[in-house]
Backbone bond lengths (Angstrom), bond angles and torsions (degrees), N, CA, C in turn:
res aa  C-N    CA-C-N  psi(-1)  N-CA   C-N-CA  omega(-1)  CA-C   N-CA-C  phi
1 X - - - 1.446 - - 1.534 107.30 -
2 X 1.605 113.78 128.87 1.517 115.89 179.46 1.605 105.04 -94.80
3 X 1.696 121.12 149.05 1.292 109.16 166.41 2.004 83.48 -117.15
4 X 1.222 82.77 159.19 1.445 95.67 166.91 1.600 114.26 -106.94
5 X 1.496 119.98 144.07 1.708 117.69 -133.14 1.831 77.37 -137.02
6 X 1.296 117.77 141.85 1.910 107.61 -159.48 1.560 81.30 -128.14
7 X 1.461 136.18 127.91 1.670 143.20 175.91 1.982 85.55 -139.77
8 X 1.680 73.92 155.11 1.308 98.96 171.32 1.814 114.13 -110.37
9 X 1.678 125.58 137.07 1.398 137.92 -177.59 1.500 82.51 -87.63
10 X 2.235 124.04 121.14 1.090 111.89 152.17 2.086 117.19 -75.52
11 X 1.160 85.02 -161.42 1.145 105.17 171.95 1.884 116.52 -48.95
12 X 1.587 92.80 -56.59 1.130 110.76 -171.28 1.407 113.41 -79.89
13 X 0.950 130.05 23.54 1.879 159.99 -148.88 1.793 101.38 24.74
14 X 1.099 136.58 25.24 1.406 137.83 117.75 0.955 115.34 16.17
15 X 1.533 164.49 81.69 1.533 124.93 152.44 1.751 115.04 -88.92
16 X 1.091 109.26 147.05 1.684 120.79 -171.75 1.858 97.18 -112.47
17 X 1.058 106.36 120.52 1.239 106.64 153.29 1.892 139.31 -121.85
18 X 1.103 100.66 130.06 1.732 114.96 -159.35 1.494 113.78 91.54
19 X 1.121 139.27 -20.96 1.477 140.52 174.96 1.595 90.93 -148.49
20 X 1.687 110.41 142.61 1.545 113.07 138.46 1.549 105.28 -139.56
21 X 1.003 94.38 165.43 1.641 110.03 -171.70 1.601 112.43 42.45
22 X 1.636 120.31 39.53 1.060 115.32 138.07 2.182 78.82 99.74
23 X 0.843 124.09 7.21 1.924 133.78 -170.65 1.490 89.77 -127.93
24 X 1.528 111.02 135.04 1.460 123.64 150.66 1.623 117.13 -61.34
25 X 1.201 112.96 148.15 1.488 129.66 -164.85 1.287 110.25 -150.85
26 X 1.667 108.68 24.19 1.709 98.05 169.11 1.614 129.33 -109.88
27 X 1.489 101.54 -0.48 1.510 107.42 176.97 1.627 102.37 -124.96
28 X 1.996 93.22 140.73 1.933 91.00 174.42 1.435 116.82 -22.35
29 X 1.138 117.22 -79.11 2.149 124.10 166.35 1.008 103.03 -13.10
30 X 1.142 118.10 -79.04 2.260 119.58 -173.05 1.411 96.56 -66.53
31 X 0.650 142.24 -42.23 1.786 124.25 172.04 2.027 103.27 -46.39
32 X 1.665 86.68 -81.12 1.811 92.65 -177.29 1.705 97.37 -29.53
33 X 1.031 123.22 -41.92 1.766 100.94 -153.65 1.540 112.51 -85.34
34 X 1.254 93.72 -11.15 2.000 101.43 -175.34 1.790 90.45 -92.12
35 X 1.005 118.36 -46.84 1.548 101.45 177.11 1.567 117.64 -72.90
36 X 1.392 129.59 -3.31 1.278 137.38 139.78 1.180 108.71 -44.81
37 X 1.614 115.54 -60.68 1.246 109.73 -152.19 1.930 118.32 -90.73
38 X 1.485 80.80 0.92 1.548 102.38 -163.97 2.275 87.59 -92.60
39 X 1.158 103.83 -29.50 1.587 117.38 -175.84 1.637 103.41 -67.62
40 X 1.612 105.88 -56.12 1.538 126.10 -173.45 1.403 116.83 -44.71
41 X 2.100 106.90 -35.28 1.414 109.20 -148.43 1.843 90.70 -111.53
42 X 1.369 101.11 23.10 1.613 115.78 172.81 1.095 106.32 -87.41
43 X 1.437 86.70 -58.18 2.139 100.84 -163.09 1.587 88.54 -75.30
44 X 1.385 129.41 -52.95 1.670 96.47 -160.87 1.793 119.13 -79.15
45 X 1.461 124.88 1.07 1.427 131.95 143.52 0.964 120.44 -40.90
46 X 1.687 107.57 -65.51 1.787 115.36 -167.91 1.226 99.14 124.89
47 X 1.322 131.69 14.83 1.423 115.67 -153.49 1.906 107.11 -134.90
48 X 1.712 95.35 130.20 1.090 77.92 -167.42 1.517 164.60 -36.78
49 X 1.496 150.57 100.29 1.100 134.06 -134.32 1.135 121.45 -54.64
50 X 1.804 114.61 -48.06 1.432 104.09 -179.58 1.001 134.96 -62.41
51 X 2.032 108.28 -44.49 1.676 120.40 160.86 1.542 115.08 -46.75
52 X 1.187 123.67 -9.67 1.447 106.52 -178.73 1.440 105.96 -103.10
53 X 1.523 105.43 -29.65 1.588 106.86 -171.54 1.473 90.80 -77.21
54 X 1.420 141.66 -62.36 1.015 159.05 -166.30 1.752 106.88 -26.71
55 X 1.493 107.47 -45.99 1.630 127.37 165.81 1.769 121.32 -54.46
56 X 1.313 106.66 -17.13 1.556 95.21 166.89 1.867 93.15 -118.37
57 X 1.917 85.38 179.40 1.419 95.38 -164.42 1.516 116.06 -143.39
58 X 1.113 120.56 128.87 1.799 91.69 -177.56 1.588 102.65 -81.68
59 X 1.487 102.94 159.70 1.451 95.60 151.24 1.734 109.91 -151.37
60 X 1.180 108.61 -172.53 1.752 96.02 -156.39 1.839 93.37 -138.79
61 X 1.045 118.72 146.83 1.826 120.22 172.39 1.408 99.93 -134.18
62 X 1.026 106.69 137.75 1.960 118.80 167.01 1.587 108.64 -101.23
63 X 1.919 81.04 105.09 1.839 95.95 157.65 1.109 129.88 -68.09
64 X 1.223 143.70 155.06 1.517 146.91 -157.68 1.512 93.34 -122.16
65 X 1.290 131.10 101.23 1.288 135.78 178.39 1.322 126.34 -91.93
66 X 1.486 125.22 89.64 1.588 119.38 -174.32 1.636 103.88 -101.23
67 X 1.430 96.58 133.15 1.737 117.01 -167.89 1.860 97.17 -84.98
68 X 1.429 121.93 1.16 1.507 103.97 -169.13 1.602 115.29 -63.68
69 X 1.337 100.26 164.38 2.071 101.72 -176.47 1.012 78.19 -105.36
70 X 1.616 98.60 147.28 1.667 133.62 160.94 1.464 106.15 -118.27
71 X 1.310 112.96 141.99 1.413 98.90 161.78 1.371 114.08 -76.90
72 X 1.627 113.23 165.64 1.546 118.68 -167.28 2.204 97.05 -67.99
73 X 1.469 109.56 -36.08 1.571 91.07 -174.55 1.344 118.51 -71.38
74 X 1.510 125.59 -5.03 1.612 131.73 176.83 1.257 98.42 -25.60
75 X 1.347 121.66 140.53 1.166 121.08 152.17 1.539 140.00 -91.90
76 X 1.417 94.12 11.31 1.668 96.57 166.05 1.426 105.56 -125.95
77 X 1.371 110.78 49.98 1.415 94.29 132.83 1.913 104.06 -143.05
78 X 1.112 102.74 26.11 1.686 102.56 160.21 1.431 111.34 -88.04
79 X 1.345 98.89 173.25 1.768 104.53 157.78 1.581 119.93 -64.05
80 X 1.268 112.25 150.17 1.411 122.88 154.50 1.234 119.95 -61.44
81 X 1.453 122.89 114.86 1.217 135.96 137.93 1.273 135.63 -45.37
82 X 1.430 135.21 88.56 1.047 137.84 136.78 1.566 139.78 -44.16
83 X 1.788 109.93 125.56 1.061 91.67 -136.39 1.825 84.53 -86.03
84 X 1.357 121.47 -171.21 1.191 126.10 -177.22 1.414 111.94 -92.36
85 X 1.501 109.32 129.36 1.341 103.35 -174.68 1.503 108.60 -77.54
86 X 1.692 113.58 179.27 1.618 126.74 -150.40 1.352 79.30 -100.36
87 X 0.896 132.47 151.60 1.930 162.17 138.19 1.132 107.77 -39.29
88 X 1.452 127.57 105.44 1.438 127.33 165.58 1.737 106.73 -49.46
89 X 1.506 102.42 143.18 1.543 99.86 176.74 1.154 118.01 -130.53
């Protein structure tokens, strides 16, 4: 099963996915409100709206979602253990 995962390309070609600039960006609503806010921080600069909005970008990746159970002691899905190195002597 794929989910589709919604990030925004900044300016600085950045992409953020699930939050950018510190705003959620994973539901239509949190989208609309960051491009509000991405509209808002046009007009109170001075700077043109579209050229500024025009500078970010959405873009979207499809996660591959597998539902299998693991038990919690599996060992692949902990960290790696490194083992401890020997004591110079």
């Amino acid at each position: 099963m794929a989910e589709t995962e919604y990030g925004v390309e900044l300016p600085n070609g950045d992409v953020h996915w699930g939050t950018a600039l510190g705003r959620p960006i994973t539901t239509p609503e949190a989208r609309k409100t960051f491009l509000e806010i991405v509209q808002n921080t046009a007009r109170e600069i001075g700077y043109p709206e579209d050229e500024f909005v025009g500078r970010y970008k959405w873009r979207t990746r499809d996660i591959e979602v597998s539902l299998k159970p693991w038990q919690l002691t599996d060992p692949s899905a902990l960290p790696i253990e490194e083992p401890e190195a020997e004591p110079n002597v």
